[in-house]
C-alpha positions in Angstrom: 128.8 77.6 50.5 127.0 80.1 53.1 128.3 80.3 56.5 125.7 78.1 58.3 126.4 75.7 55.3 130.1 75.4 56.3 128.9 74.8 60.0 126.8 71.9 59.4 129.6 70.6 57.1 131.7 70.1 59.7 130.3 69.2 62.3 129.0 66.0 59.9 132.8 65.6 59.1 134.0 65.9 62.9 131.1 62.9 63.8 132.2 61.5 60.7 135.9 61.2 62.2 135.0 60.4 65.3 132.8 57.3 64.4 135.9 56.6 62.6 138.6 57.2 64.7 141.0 54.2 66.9 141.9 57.1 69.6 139.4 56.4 71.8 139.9 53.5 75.3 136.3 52.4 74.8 133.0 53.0 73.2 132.3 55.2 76.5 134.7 58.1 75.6 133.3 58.2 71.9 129.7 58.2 72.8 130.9 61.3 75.0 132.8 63.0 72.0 129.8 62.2 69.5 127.9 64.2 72.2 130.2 66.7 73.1 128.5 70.5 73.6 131.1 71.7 71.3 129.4 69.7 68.1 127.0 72.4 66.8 127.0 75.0 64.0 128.0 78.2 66.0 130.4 76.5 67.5 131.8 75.0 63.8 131.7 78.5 62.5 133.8 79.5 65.1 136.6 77.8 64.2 136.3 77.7 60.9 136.3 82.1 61.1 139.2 80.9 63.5 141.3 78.8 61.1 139.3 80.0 57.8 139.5 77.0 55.9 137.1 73.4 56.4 140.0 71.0 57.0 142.0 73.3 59.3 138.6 73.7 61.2 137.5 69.9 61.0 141.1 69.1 62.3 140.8 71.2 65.6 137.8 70.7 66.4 138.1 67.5 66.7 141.4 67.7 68.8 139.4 70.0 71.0 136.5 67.6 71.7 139.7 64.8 72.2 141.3 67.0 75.0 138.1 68.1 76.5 137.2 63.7 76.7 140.9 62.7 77.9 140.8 65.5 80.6 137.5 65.5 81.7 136.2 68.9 81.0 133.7 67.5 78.0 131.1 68.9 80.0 127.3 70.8 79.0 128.0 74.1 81.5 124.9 75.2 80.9 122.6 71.7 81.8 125.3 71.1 84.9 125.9 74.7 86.1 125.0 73.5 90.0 127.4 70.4 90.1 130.5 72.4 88.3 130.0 75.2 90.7 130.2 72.8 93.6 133.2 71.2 91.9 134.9 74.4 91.8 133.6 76.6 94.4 137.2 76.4 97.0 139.1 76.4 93.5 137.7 80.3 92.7 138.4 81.3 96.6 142.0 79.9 96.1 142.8 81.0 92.5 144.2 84.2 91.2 142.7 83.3 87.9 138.7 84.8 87.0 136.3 86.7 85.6 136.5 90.2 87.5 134.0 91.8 85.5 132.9 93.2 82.4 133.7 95.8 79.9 131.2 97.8 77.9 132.5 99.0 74.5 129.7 101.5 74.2 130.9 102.4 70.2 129.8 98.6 69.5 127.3 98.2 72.3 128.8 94.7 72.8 129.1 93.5 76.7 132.3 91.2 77.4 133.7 89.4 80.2 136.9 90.4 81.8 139.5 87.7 82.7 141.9 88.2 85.2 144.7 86.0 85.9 147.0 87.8 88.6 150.6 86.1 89.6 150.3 84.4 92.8 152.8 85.0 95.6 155.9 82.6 97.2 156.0 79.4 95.0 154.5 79.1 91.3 152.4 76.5 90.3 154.0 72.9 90.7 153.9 69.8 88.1 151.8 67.6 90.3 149.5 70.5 90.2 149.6 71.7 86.8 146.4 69.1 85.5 143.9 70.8 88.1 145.1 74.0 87.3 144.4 73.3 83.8 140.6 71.5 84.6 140.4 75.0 86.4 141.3 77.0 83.7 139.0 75.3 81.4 136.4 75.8 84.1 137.4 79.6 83.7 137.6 79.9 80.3 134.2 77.9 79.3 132.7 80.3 81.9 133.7 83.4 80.2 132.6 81.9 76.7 129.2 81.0 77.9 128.7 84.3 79.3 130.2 86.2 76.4 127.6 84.0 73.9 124.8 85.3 75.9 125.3 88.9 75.7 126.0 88.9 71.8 123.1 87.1 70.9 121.7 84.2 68.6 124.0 85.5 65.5 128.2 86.2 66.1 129.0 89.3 64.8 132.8 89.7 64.4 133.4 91.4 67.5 130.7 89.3 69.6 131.2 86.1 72.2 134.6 87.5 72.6 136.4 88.4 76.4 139.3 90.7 77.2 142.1 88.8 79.0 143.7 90.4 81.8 147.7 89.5 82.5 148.6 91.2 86.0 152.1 90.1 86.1 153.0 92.7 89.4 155.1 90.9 91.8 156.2 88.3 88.9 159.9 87.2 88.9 161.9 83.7 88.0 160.5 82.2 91.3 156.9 82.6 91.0 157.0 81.8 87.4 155.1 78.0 86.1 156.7 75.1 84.6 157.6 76.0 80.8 155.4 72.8 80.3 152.7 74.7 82.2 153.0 77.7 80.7 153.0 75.8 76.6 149.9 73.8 77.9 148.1 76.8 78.8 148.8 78.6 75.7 148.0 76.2 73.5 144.6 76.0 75.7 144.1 79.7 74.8 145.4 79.4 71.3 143.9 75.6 69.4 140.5 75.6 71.8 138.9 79.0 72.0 139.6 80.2 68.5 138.1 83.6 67.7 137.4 84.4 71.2 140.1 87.0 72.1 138.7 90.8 71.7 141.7 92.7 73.4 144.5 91.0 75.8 146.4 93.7 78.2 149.8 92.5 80.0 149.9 95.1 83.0 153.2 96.0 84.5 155.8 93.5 82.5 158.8 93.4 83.7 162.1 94.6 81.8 163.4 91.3 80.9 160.0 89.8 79.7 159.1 92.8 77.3 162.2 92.6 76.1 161.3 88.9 75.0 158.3 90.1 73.6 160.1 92.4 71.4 161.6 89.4 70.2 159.4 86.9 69.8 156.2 89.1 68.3 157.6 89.5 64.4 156.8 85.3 64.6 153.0 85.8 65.9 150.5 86.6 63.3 149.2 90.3 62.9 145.7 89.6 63.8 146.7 88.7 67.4 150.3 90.9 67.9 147.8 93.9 67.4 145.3 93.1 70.3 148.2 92.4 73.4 148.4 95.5 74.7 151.3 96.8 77.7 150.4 99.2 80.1 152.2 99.7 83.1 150.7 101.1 86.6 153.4 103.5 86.9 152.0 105.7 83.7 148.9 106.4 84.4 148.3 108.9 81.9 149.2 105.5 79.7 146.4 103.3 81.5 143.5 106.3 81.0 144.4 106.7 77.1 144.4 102.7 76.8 141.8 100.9 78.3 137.9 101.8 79.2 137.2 102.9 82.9 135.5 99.9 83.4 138.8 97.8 82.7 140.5 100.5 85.1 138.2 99.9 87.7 139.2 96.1 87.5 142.9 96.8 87.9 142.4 98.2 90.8 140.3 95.6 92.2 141.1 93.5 94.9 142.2 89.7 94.4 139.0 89.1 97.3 136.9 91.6 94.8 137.3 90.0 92.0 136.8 86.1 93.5 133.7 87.5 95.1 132.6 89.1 91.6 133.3 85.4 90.2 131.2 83.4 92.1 128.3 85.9 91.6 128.9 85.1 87.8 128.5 81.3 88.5 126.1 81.3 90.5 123.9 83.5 88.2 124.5 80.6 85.7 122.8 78.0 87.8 119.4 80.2 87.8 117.2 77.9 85.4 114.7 79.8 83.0 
């Protein structure tokens, strides 16, 4: 079966399953999963190169669409641009989470967005606040696909539609750090809804103690994704130049205001109709 085959495959088994399913409140929230944005061929492809087998695929995909209904984040960004950037407008001037930039891999000519997320200071993020920091992360993260889409386009290439993620953990200790509960949430956010998105992930100035989890814990993560985290630390510079492109050290050393600023630019580009 060719590639755009197994995309329209699922997505008929998704509908399929949805028409089917006894998850849903009311006929409401499965007219909005039948039309979620996420039920189309690219997108099927994606997790299918993401879980590589139909079933595996069909299954997350539809818990994807699920989430995105129960959390209210089943939304078109590209037909509601205006009203989501109204919706999140304070959220980008408050958050330390957001797209600073870009990166240009010049070997692949392939342009990809740069995500930031920088550890905030005092108090970490609280459980009463954990599901709008989540709606904001999707906001964040559906951004930095849509963007990514664009500049690899109509036909994914392996290394297309893909970001580099950004983990400033400078200033980080055991009070600044989320909830456990936040911190699973948001990685199975990265992990079961963006599949085959990651290009390169870079954890900047770990500390001693959470490194030396990493040691641990990295034999249990598959290859694939243990080869693109990356440390680097600000104190080797040498290090940082070897490692990353200068446009990912020019992000580093951005400011927190820079990079929100850099943000809403992005967005608002976004709302510019053709």
């Amino acid at each position: 079966m060719s590639e755009m085959n197994v995309g329209v495959e699922i997505v008929r088994l998704v509908k399929t399953r949805i028409e089917k399913s006894t998850e849903f409140k009311d006929e409401s929230a499965r007219n909005a999963a039948l039309n979620s944005p996420l039920l189309n061929e690219s997108t099927a492809l994606r997790y299918y190169k993401g879980y590589h087998k139909v079933n595996k695929a069909v299954n997350q995909l539809e818990n994807s669409i699920l989430y995105r209904v129960n959390t209210d984040t089943n939304y078109s960004l590209h037909s509601n641009a205006d009203s989501i950037l109204n919706q999140n407008a304070l959220k980008i001037s408050k958050n330390l989470t957001y797209i600073g930039g870009f990166d240009f891999d010049e070997k692949d000519s392939v342009k990809r967005p740069v995500i930031i997320i920088r550890k905030r200071e005092g108090e970490a993020i609280q459980l009463d606040q954990a599901s709008e920091y989540l709606k904001y992360l999707m906001f964040v993260l559906d951004c930095a696909a849509f963007v990514a889409d664009l500049n690899c386009g109509s036909e994914m290439k392996e290394e297309d539609g893909k970001w580099v993620y950004i983990m400033d953990m400078k200033g980080s200790n055991r009070s600044n750090m989320p909830p456990k509960s936040v911190a699973k949430d948001t990685l199975s956010i990265f992990s079961n809804h963006f599949p085959e998105r990651l290009h390169k992930c870079f954890i900047l100035d770990a500390s001693t103690g959470f490194y030396a989890f990493w040691t641990i814990i990295s034999p249990f993560i598959d290859s694939v994704t243990r080869n693109k985290i990356v440390f680097i630390w600000r104190s080797q510079p040498d290090q940082v130049q070897s490692t990353v492109s200068i446009h990912i050290q020019k992000l580093i050393d951005q400011s927190i205001h820079e990079g929100q600023n850099e943000f809403h630019s992005i967005i608002t580009s976004l709302c510019i109709k053709d």
